[in-house]
C-alpha positions as CSV (number, residue, x, y, z in Angstrom):
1,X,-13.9,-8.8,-35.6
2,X,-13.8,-12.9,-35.6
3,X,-13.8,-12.8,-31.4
4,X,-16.4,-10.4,-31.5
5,X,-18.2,-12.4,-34.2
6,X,-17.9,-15.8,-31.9
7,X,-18.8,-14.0,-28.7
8,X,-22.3,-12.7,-29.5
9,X,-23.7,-16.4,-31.1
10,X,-25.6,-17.9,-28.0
11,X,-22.8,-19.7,-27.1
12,X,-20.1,-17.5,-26.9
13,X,-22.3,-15.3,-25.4
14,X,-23.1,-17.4,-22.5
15,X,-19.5,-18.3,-21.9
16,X,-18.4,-14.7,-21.9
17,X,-21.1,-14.2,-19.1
18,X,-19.2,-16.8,-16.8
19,X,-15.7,-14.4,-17.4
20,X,-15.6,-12.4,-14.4
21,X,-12.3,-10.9,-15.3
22,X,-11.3,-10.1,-19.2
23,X,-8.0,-8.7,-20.5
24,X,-7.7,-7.9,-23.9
25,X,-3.5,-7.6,-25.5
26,X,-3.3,-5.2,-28.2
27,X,-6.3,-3.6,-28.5
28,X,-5.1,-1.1,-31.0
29,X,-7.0,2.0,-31.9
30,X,-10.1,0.4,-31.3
31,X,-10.4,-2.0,-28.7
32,X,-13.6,-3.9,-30.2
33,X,-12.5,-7.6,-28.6
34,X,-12.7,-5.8,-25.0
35,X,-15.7,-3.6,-25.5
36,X,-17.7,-6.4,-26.9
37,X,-16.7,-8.1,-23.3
38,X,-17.9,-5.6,-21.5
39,X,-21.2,-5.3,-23.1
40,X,-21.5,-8.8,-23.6
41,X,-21.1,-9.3,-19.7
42,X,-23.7,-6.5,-19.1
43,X,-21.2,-4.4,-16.9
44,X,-20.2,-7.5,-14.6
45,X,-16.9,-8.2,-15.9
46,X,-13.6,-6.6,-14.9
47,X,-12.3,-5.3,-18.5
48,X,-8.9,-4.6,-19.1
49,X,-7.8,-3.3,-22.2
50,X,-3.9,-3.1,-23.4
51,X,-1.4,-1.7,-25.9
52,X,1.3,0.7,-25.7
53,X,2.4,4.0,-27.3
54,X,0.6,6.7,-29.3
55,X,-2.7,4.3,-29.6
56,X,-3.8,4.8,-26.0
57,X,-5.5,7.8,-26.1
58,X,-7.5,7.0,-29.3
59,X,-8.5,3.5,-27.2
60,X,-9.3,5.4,-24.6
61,X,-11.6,7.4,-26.3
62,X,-13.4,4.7,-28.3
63,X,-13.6,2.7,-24.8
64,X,-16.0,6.2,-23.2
65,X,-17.7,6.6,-26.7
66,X,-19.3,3.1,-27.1
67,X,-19.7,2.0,-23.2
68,X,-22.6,2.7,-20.6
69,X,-21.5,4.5,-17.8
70,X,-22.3,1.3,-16.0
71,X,-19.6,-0.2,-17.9
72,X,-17.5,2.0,-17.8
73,X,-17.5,1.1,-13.9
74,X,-15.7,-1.6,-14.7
75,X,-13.1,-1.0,-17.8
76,X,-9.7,-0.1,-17.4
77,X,-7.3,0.9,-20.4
78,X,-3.6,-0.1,-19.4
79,X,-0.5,0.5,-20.7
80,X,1.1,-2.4,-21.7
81,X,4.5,-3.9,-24.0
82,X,4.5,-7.7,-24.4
83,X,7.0,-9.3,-22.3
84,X,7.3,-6.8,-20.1
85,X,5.8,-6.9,-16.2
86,X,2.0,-7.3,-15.8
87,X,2.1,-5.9,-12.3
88,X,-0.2,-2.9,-13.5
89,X,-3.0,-5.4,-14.9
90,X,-3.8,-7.1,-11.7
91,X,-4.0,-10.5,-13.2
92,X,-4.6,-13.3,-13.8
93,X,-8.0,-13.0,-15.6
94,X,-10.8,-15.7,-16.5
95,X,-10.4,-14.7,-20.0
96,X,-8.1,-13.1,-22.5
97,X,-8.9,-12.1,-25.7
98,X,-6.3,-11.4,-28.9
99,X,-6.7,-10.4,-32.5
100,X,-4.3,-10.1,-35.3
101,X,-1.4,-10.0,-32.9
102,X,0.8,-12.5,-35.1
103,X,2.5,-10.7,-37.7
104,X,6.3,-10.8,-36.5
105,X,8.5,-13.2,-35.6
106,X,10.1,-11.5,-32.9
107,X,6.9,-10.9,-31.3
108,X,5.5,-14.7,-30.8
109,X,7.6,-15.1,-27.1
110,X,6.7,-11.7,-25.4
111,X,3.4,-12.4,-26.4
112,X,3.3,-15.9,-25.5
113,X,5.1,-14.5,-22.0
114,X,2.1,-11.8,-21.5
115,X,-0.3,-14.4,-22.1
116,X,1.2,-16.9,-19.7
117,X,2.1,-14.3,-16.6
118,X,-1.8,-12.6,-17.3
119,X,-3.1,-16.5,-16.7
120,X,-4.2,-19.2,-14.0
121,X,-4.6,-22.6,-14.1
122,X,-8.2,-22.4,-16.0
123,X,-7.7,-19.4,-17.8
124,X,-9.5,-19.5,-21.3
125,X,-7.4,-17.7,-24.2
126,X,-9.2,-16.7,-27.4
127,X,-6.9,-15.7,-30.3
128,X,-8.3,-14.6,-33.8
129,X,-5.2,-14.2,-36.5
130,X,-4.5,-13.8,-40.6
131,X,-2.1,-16.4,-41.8
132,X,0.6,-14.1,-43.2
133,X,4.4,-15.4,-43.6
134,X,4.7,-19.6,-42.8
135,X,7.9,-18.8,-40.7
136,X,6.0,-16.5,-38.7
137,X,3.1,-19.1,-38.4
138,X,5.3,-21.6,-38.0
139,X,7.0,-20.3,-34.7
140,X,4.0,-18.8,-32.9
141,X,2.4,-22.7,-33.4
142,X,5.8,-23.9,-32.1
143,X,4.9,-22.2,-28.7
144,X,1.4,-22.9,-29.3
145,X,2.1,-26.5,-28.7
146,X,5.0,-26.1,-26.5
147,X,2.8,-24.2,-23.7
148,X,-1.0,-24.4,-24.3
149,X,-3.4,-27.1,-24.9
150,X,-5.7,-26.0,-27.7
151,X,-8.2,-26.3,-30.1
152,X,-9.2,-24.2,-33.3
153,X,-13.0,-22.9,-33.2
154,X,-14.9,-24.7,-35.9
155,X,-15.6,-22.1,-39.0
156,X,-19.5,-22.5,-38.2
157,X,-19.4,-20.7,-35.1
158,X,-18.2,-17.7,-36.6
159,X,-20.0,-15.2,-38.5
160,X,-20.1,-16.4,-42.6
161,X,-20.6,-12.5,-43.5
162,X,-17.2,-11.9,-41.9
163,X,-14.9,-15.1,-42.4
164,X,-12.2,-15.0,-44.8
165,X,-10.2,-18.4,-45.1
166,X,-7.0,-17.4,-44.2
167,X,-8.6,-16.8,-40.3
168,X,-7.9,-18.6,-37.7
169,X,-9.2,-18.7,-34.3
170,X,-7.7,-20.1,-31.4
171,X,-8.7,-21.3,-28.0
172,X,-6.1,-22.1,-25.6
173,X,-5.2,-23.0,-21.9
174,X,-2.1,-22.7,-20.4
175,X,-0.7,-26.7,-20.3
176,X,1.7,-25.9,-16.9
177,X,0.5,-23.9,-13.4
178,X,3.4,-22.6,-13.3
179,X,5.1,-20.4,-15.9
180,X,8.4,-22.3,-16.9
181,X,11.5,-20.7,-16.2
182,X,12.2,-20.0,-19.9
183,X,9.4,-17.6,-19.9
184,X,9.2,-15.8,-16.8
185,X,9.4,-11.9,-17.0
186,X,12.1,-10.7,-15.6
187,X,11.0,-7.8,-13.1
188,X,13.8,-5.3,-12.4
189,X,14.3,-4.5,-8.8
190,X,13.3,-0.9,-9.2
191,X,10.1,-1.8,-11.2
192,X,7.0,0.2,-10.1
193,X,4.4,0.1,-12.2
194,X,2.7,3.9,-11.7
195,X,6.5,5.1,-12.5
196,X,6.3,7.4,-16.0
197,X,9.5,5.5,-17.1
198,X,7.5,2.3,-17.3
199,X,4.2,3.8,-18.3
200,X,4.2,7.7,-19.6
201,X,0.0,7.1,-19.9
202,X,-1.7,6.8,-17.0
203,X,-4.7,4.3,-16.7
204,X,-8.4,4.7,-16.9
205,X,-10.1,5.9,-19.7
206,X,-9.8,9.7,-19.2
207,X,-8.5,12.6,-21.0
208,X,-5.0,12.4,-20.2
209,X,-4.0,13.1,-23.9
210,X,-5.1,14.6,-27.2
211,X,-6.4,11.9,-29.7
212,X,-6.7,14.7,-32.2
213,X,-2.7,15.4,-32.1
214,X,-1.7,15.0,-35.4
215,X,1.9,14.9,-35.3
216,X,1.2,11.7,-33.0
217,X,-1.3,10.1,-35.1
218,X,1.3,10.6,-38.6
219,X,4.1,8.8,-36.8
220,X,2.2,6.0,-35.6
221,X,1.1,5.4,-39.1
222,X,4.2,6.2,-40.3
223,X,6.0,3.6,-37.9
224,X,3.1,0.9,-38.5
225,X,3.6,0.9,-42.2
226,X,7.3,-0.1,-42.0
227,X,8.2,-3.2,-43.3
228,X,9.6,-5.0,-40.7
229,X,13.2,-5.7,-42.8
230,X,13.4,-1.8,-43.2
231,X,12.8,-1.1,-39.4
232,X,15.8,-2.9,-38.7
233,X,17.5,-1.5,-41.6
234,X,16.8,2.0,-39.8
235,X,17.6,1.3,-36.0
């Protein structure tokens, strides 16, 4: 909701309208950061929205519900686990856009790896989170400033209806053109991207899957209001 906030002032707005390719990491159910891209840059963007799992089809779903069939032209929904190869993406992209994607420690590096190997050298990064735990915090602003030069966006350009004090919003650029070797994805040698091992979804923003399926919905409530002590408690 903040990077949507941001993106329709004037200036966001007009910055979004330079992005000729946007990718959006964990777009949940929803996907509001990359449909707001796509109707922001009036259908002229490549849009590319990402998460993995049981979500997809409901992101799928919102993506045809809430777009033009012009922009539709133009938006891809993609399978796709942090850390893991971004071959299916086609990056890099102009822009990528992130919300509420810091909640676990062990999730900072993939992350931080997805957003490096999704990037070029002028790639702009926009990444809206709730402070939640410090040591979580703490580590994802350890590879903040180990990897990206950045800035937080001022409070006034983002919407007072909407802003809670505990939000942040980031904008970042990769520091190196090259990703360093410590966070490079390793690509196995039999990787192919269109394989159902790697992604049992396919891409696009069809009907490939039920978003009414119950039994698929309860579990990925279910598994999403774990704590995370008692998921590894349980594996």
């Amino acid at each position: 909701m903040y990077i949507v906030q941001f993106k329709v002032t004037l200036s966001g707005g007009e910055r979004f309208q330079r992005f000729s390719s946007i990718c959006e990491l964990g777009a949940g159910c929803g996907g509001l950061a990359g449909i707001a891209s796509a109707i922001v840059s009036g259908g002229l963007a490549d849009v590319v929205l990402t998460d993995i799992g049981p979500v997809l089809p409901w992101l799928r779903r919102n993506v045809r519900e809430n777009l033009t069939a012009k922009e539709l032209q133009r938006v891809r929904v993609e399978q796709h686990a942090w850390g893991t190869p971004v071959t299916n993406l086609k990056a890099p992209f102009d822009c990528i856009l992130c919300a509420d994607v810091v909640y676990e420690k062990a999730c900072v590096k993939p992350l931080v790896q997805s957003l490096l190997a999704l990037s070029h050298r002028k790639t702009v990064i926009f990444l809206a989170n709730e402070r939640r735990a410090p040591e979580v915090r703490n580590e994802f602003m350890r590879h903040l400033d180990n990897y990206f030069q950045w800035k937080e966006v001022p409070k006034a350009e983002l919407d007072a209806d909407y802003l809670k004090e505990a939000i942040e919003v980031f904008e970042m650029r990769p520091k190196k053109r090259k990703v360093p070797i410590e966070m490079q994805i390793d690509t196995p040698d039999d990787y192919n991207p269109d394989d159902q091992e790697y992604h049992p979804l396919s891409s696009g923003v069809g009907n490939e899957a039920d978003p009414y399926d119950r039994d698929l919905w309860n579990d990925l409530l279910r598994d999403l209001s774990l704590d995370p002590a008692n998921k590894k408690q349980q594996s």
